[in-house]
N, C-alpha and C positions, 0 to 999 in steps of 0.2 A: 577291463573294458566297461561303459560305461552303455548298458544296456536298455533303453524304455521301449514300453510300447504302448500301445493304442487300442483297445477293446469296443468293436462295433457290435451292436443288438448287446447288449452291453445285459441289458436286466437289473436284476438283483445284486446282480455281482458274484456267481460263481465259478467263471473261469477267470475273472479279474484276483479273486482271492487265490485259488490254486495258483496262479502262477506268481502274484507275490509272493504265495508259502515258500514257493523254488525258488526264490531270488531277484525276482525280475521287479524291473519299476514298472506299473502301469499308472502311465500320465494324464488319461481321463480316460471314461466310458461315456458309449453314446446310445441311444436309447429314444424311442418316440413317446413311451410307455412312461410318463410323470409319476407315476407311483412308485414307481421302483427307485428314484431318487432317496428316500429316507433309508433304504435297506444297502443301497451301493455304497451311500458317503458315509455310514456309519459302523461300516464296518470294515472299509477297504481307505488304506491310505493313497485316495484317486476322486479326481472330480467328474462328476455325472454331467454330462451336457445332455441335456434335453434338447433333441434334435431329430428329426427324420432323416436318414440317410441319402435318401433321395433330394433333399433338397441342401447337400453340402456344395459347399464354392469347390470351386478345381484347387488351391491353393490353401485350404481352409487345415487339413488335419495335419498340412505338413510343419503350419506355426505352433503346434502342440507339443510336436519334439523340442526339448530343451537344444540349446545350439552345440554343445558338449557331446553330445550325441554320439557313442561311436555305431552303436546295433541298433537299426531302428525295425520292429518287431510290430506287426500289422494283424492283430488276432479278432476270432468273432465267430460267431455262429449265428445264422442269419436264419426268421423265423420257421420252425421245421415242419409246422400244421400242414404249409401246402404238400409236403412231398410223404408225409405219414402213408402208414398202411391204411388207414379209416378213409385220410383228406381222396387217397385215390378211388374210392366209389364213389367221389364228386367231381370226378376230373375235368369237366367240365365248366365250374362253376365258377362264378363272375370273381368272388372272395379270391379263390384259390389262385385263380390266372391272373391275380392282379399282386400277387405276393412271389409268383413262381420267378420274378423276372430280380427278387432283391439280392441273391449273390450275383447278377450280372452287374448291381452297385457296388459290392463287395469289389469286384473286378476291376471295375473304374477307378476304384480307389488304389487297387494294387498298382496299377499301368500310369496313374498319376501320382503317388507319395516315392515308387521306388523302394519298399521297404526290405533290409536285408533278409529277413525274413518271415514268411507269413503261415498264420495258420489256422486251419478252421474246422470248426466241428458241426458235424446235424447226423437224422437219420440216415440210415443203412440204402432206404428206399431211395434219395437222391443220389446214388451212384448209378442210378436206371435212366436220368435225365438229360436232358438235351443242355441245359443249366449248367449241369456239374461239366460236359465233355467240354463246352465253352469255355467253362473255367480252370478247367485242365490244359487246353490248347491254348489260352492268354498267358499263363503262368510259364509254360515251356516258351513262346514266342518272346516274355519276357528275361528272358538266361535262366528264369529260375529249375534248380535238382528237385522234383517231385517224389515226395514217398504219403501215402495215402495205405489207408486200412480199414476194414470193418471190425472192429476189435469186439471183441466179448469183459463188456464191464468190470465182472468178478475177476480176470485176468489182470485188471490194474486197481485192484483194491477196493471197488466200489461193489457193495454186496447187493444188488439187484442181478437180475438174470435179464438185463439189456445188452443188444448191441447197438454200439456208434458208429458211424463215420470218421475217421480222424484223417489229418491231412497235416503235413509240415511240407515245407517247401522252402528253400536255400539258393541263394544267390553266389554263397561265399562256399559252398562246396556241398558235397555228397552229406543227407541230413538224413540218422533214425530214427526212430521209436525206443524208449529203454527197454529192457528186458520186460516180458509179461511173468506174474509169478504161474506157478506150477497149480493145479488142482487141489490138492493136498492142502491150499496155502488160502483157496480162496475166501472170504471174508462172509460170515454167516449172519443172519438175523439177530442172532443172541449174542455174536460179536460188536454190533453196533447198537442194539437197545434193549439189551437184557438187564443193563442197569438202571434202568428208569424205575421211578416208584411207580406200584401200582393206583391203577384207577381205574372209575365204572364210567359206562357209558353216559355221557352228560355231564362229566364229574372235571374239574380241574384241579390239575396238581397246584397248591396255593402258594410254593417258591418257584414254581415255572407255569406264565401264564399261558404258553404257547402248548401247553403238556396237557391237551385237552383232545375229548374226545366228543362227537357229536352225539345226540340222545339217540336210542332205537325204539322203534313203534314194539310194541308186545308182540306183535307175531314175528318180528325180526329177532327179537333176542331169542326165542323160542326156535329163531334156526339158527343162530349160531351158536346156542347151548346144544346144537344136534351137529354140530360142524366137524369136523377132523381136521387136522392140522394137513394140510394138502391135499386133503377129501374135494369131494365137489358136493351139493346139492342133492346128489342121487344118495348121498347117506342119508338124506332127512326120512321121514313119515311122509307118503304122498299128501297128507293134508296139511303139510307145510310150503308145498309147488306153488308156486304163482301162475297161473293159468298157461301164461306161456311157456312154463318149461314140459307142460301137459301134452307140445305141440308137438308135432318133427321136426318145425323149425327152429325149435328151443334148443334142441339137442347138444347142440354146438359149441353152446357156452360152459362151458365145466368148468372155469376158472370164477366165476361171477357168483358171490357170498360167498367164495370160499375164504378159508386159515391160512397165516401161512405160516410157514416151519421153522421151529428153532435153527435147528442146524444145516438148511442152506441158504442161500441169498435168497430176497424178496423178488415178488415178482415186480416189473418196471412199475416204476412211481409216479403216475400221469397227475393232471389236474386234477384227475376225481379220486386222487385217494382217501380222503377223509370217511366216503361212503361206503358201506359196508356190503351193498348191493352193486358195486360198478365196478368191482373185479375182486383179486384177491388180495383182498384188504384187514382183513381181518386178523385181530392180536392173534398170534398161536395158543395164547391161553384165557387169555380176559375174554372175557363176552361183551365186547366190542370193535369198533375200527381203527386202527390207527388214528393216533394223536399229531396235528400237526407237526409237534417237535420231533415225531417219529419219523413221518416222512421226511421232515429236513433231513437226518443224522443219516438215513436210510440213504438220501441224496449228496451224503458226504459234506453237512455244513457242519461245525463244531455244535457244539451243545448251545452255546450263547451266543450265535449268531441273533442278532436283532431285525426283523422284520418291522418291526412296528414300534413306534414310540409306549414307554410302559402306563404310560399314561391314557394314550389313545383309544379306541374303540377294534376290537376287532372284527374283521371281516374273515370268517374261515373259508368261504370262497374265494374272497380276491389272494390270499395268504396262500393256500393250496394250489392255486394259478401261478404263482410266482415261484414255488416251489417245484412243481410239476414241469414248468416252463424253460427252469435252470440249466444250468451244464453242469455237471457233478463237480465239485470243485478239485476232488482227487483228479479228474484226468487236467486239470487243468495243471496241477501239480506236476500230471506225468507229462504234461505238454511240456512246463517250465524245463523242468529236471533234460528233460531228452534236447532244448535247444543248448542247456549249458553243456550237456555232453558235445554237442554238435562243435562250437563254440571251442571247449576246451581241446578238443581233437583236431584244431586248424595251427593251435601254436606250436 
């Protein structure tokens, strides 16, 4: 069969990559976010359209299937800030209520391409949303078989201690999820970057320019030469505290400077992992923070995935946002992999 699909919020290209590793064609990604075009087309064989989703024709993503077409496959994860654990002590706010509304475009797209199959990934926290039940009730009023999960990351290979949203849904029949591995099996820190050369804080690996680590002020390296690998903060010297861990209200944070651990998953890989101060970011042995390339591999990109041209300039913020912002490409994998199962189970 001759299966394509379509990858909305598209990014960088992390679930575009995972589900070609599994086999599938994806015919372009879509994207409002222009930067993320050099890291999509350069490393996925698929075309970036630069486009807000909001402003697609009704007729528009259906001329992207090749006419050959037997599967046509509708994937995406639509921007996840608004529905985070954080975005909701803004629930309120003008930003958040103006993004809450873009998988009801994901929707519109479903109920106008007809795709035999769709599928979509974000946070755990939009399963609480008025958003998702919408999206839930469109997809069943459209014939589609719904299977949906909060899955626990390390479960499918990706060695963070995140959970996801995952969601498949089937026109052509009853559709699951592959198998999750076993505890025993899950994927550790030192499984995915234990073989990186070492390096110091500030310092760049000179065959990987992305193998870089940001500088620490002296009283910062002076706590994380006091750090324990899983430790918190409360191992340092109180004249290492920052005034606000001195508070009640500090108290709460134990994950913030801290290490993390050889042998089990990292903690989630946000936009601020490069800082050594904004969670638990810290190498479990170097005396510094995660390296870009860390958190990639951390994020399940190959070692030589290319964000940026070798030439170019880097930005460790905008780099870190793209990385943080991604879908792991392993589940993208485990999405591909579970629709051929689906797929191979009809004939």
């Amino acid at each position: 069969m001759n299966i394509n699909a379509i990858d909305l919020f598209c990014g960088i290209g992390g679930l575009t990559y995972g589900i070609q590793q599994a086999g599938i064609n994806v015919v372009a990604g879509f994207d409002f976010e222009k930067s993320c075009q050099f890291a999509y087309e350069r490393n996925n064989n698929s075309k970036f359209i630069h486009k807000d989703i909001k402003e697609l024709k009704d007729d528009e993503l259906l001329s992207y299937y090749p006419e050959n077409t037997d599967i046509r496959v509708l994937i995406g994860c639509a921007p996840c800030q608004p529905f985070s654990a954080y975005s909701h002590r803004y629930k309120n706010s003008e930003t958040r209520k103006e993004k809450m509304d873009l998988l009801d475009y994901f929707g519109k797209q479903v109920r106008l391409v007809q795709p035999d199959i769709v599928s979509m990934e974000n946070v755990p926290q939009l399963a609480k949303e008025e958003v998702f039940k919408r999206f839930l009730s469109l997809l069943k009023k459209e014939g589609y078989e719904v299977e949906w999960k909060v899955a626990f990351a390390p479960a499918y290979g990706i060695p963070q201690n995140r959970k996801r949203l995952l969601l498949l849904a089937s026109k052509i029949g009853e559709i699951k999820f592959q198998d999750e591995l076993t505890p025993e099996n899950f994927p550790t820190v030192r499984d995915a970057i234990g073989f990186l050369p070492k390096i110091k804080a500030g310092e760049v690996d000179p065959k990987d320019f992305l193998h870089r680590s940001r500088r620490l002020t002296e009283i910062n390296l002076k706590r994380i030469k006091s750090s324990k690998p899983g430790g918190t903060w409360r191992d340092w010297d109180e004249a290492l505290l920052p005034n606000c861990y001195k508070k009640k209200s500090g108290l709460s944070y134990g994950s913030v400077y801290g290490r993390l651990e050889w042998d089990k998953p990292s903690s989630t890989i946000t936009t601020q992992f490069p800082g050594y101060g904004n969670g638990r970011f810290g190498h479990p042995e170097q005396d510094r923070a995660l390296s870009l390339r860390e958190g990639a591999i951390l994020q399940t990109f190959p070692r030589d995935y290319q964000f940026v041209d070798n030439n170019g300039k880097i930005s460790t913020q905008k780099i870190a946002m793209q990385i943080g912002n991604a879908v792991p490409p392993k589940l993208g994998e485990v999405i591909g992999k579970s629709i051929f199962k689906h797929i191979e189970g009809l004939k």
